[in-house]
C-alpha atoms as a printed R data frame, in Angstrom:
    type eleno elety resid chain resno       x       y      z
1   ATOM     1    CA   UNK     A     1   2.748   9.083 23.708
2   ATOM     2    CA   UNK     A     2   3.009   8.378 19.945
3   ATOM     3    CA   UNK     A     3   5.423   6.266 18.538
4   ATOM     4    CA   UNK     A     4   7.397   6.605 15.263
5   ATOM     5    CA   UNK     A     5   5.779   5.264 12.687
6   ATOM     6    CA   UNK     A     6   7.180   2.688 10.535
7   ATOM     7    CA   UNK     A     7   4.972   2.938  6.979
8   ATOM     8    CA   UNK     A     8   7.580   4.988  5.214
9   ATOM     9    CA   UNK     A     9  10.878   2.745  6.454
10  ATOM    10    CA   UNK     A    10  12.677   1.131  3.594
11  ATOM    11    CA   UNK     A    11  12.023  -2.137  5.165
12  ATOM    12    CA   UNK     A    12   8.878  -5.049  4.856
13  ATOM    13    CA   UNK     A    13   9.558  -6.049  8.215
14  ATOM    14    CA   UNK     A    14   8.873  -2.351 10.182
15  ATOM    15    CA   UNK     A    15   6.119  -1.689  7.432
16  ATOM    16    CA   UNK     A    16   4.424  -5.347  8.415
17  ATOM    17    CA   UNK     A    17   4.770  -4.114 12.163
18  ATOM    18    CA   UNK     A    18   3.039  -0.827 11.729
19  ATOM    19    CA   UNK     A    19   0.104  -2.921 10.509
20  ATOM    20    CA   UNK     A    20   0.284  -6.084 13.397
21  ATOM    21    CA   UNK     A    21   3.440  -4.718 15.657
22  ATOM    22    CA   UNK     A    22   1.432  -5.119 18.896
23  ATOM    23    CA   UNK     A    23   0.655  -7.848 20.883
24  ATOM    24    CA   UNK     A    24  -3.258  -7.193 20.914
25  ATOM    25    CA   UNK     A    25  -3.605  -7.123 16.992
26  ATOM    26    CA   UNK     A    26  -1.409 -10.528 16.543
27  ATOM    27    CA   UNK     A    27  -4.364 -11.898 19.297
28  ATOM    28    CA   UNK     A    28  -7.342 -10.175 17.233
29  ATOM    29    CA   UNK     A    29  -5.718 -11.945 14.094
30  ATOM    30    CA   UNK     A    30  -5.526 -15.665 16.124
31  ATOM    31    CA   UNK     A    31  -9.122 -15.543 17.254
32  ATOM    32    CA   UNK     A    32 -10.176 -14.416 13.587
33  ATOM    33    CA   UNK     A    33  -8.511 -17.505 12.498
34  ATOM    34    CA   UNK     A    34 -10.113 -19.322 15.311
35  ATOM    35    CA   UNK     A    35 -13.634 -18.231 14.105
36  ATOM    36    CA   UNK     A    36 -14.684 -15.139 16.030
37  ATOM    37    CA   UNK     A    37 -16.424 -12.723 13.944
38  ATOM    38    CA   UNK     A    38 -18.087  -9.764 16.205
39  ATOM    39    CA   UNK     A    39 -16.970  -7.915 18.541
40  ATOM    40    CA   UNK     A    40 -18.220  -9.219 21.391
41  ATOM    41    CA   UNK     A    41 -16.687 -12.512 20.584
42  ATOM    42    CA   UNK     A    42 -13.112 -10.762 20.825
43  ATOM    43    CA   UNK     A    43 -13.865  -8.817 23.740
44  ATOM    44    CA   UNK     A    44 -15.124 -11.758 26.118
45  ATOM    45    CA   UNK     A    45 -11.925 -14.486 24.583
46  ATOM    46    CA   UNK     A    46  -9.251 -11.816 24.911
47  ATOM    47    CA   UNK     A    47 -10.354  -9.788 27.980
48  ATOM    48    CA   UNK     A    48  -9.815  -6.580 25.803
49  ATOM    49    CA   UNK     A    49 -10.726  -3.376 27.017
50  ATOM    50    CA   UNK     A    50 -13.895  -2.140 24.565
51  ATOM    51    CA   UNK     A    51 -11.855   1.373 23.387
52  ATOM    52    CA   UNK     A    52  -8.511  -0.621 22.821
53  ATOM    53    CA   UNK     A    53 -10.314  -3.219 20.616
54  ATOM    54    CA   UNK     A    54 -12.153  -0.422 18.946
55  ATOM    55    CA   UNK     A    55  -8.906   0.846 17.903
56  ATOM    56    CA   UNK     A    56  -7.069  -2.617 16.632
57  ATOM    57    CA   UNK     A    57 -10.096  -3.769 14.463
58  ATOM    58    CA   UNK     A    58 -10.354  -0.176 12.812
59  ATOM    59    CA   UNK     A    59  -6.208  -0.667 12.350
60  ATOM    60    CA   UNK     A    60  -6.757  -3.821 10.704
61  ATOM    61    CA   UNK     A    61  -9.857  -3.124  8.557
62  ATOM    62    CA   UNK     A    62  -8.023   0.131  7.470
63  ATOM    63    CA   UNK     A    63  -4.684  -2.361  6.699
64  ATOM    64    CA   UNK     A    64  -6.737  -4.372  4.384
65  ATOM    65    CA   UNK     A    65  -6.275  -7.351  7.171
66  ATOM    66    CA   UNK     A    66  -9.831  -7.313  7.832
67  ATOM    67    CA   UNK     A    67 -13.237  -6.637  6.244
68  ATOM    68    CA   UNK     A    68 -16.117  -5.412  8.263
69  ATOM    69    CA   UNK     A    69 -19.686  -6.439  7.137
70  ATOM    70    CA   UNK     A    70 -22.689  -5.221  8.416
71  ATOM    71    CA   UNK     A    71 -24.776  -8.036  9.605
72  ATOM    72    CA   UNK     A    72 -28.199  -6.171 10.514
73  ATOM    73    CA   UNK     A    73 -30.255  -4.210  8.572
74  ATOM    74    CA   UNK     A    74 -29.211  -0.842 10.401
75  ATOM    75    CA   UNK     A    75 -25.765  -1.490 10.102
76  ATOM    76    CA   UNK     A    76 -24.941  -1.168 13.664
77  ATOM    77    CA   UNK     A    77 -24.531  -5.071 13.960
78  ATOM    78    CA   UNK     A    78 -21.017  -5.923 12.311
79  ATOM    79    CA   UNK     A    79 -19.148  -8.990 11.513
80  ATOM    80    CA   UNK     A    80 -14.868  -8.895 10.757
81  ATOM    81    CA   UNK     A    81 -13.337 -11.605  9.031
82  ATOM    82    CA   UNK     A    82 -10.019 -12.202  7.043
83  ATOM    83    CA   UNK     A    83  -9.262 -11.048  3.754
84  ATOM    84    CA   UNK     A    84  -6.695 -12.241  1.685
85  ATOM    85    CA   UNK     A    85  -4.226 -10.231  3.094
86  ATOM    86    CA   UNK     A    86  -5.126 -11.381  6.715
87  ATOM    87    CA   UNK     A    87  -5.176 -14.744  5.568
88  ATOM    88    CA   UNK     A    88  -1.662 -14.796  4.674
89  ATOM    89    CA   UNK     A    89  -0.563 -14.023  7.976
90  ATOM    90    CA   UNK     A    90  -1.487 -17.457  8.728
91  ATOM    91    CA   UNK     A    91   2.176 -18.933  8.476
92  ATOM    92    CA   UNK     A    92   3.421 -16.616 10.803
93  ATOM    93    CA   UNK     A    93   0.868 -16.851 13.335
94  ATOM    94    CA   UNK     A    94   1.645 -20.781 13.588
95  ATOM    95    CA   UNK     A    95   5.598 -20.111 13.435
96  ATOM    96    CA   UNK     A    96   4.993 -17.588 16.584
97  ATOM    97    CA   UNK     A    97   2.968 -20.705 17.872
98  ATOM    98    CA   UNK     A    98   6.002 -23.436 16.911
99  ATOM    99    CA   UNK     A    99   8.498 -20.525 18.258
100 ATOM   100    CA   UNK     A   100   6.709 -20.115 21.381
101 ATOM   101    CA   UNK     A   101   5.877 -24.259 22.212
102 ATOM   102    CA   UNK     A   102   9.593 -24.468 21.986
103 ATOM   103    CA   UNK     A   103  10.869 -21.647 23.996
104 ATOM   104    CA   UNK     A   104   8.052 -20.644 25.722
105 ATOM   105    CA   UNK     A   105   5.614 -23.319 26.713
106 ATOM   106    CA   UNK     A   106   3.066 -23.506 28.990
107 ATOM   107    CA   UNK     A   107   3.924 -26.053 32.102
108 ATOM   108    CA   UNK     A   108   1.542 -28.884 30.928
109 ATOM   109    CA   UNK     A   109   2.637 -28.565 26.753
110 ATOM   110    CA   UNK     A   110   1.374 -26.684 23.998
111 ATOM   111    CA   UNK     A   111  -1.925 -25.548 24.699
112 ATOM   112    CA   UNK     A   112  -3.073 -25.644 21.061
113 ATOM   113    CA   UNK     A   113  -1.968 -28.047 18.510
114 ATOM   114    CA   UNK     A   114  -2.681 -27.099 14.447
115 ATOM   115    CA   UNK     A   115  -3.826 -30.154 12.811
116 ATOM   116    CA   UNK     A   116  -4.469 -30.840  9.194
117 ATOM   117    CA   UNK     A   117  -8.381 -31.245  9.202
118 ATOM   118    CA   UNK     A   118  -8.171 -33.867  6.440
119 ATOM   119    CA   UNK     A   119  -6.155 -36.121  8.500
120 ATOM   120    CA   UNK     A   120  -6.176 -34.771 12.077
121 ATOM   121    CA   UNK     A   121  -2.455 -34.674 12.276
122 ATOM   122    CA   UNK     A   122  -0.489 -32.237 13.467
123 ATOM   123    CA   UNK     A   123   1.024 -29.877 10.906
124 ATOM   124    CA   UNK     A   124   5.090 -30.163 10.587
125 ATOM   125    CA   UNK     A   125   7.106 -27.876 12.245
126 ATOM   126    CA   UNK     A   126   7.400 -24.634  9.584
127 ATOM   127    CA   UNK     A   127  11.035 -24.619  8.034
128 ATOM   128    CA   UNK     A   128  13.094 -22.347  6.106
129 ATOM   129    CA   UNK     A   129  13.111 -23.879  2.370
130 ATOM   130    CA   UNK     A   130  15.053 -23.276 -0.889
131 ATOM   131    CA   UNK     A   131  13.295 -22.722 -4.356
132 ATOM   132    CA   UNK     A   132  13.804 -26.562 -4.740
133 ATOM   133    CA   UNK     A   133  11.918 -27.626 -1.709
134 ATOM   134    CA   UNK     A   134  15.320 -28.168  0.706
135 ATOM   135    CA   UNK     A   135  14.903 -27.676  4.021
136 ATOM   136    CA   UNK     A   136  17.878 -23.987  5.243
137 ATOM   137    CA   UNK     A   137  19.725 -23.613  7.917
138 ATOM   138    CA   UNK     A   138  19.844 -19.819  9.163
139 ATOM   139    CA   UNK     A   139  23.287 -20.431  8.741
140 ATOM   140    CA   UNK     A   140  22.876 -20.952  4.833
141 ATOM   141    CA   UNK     A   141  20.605 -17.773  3.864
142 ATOM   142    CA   UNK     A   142  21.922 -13.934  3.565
143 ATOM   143    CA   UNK     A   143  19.977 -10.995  2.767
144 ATOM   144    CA   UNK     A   144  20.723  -9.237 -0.583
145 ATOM   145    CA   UNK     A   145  19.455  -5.710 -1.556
146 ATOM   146    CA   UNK     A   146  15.993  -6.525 -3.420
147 ATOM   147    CA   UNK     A   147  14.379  -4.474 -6.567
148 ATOM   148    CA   UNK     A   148  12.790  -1.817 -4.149
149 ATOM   149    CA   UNK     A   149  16.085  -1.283 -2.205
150 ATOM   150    CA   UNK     A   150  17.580   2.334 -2.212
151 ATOM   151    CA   UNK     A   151  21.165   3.631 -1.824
152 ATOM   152    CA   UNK     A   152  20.898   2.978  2.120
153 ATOM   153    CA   UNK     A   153  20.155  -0.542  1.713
154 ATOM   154    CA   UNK     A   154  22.388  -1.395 -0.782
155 ATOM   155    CA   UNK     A   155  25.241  -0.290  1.599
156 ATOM   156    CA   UNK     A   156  23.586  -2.094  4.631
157 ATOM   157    CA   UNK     A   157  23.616  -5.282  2.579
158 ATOM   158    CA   UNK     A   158  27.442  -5.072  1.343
159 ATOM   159    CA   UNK     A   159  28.425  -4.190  5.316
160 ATOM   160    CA   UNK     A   160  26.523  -7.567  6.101
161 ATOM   161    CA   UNK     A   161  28.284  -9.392  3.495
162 ATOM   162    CA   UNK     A   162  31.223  -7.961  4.291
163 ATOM   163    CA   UNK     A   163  31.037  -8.730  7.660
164 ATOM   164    CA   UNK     A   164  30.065 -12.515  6.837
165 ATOM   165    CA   UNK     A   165  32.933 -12.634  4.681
166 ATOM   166    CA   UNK     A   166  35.521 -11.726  7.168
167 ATOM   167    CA   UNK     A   167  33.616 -14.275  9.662
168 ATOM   168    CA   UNK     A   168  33.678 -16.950  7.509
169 ATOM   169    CA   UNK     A   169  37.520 -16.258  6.471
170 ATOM   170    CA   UNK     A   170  38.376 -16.028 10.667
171 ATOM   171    CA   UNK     A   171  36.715 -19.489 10.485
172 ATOM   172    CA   UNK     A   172  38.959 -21.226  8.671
């Protein structure tokens, strides 16, 4: 069965998960960052069924996530690393690590740590920040209609505000 797709919603969030909204792409994307490169490599660390991991590395070449190189002189051989765009899923593959250390941990602790290879130290716990630098609250950020945002958003944001508003006046 085929599910809706999400490319044309007026939204970055259902857009981002038509390109990584399932859990085997999000694992394809960890081991890239981890180091493996061919196919094999994914197959034997994930336990991925050959057909199913045929179908997330063509998503995620064809999203730009990841470019495939041949690596033999027929072409058959091929290597998949990160572009740019894959790279920059980094943050929020270690905040789904933080998230999941915290809420979801494995019995004996975090079974990876993310350490600055410089130092060896583990990597701070990823925050919500203002322009300046200041760590946020969830409490102390709203979402405002953007420069893309249509007619439909627009109203979506003023019912939110609204509805903070009238919250925040109930609070007092």
């Amino acid at each position: 069965m085929r599910r809706t797709s999400f490319a044309k919603m007026s939204c970055s969030i259902a857009r981002t998960l038509e390109l990584v909204g399932d859990w085997w792409t999000f694992l394809i994307v960890r081991e890239a960052f981890f180091g493996s490169r061919k196919f094999v490599e994914f197959e034997k660390v994930l336990g991925i069924a050959p057909n199913v991991l045929t179908q997330r590395l063509a998503k995620l070449v064809d999203g730009g996530i990841l470019v495939v190189e041949a690596t033999s002189a027929s072409g058959k051989a091929l290597s998949y690393r990160l572009s740019p765009k894959g790279r920059d899923l980094f943050p929020v593959l270690v905040a789904m690590l933080q998230w999941g250390d915290k809420h979801a941990s494995a019995p004996k602790g975090p079974p990876v740590r993310i350490v600055e290879r410089r130092t060896g130290q583990e990597i701070a716990p990823m925050l919500l920040r203002s322009a300046s630098g200041e760590a946020l609250d969830v409490s102390e950020v709203m979402p405002v209609p953007g420069p893309g945002a249509g007619q439909a958003v627009r109203n979506r944001m003023a019912e939110i505000a609204e509805l903070a508003d009238a919250r925040r006046s109930g609070e007092r």
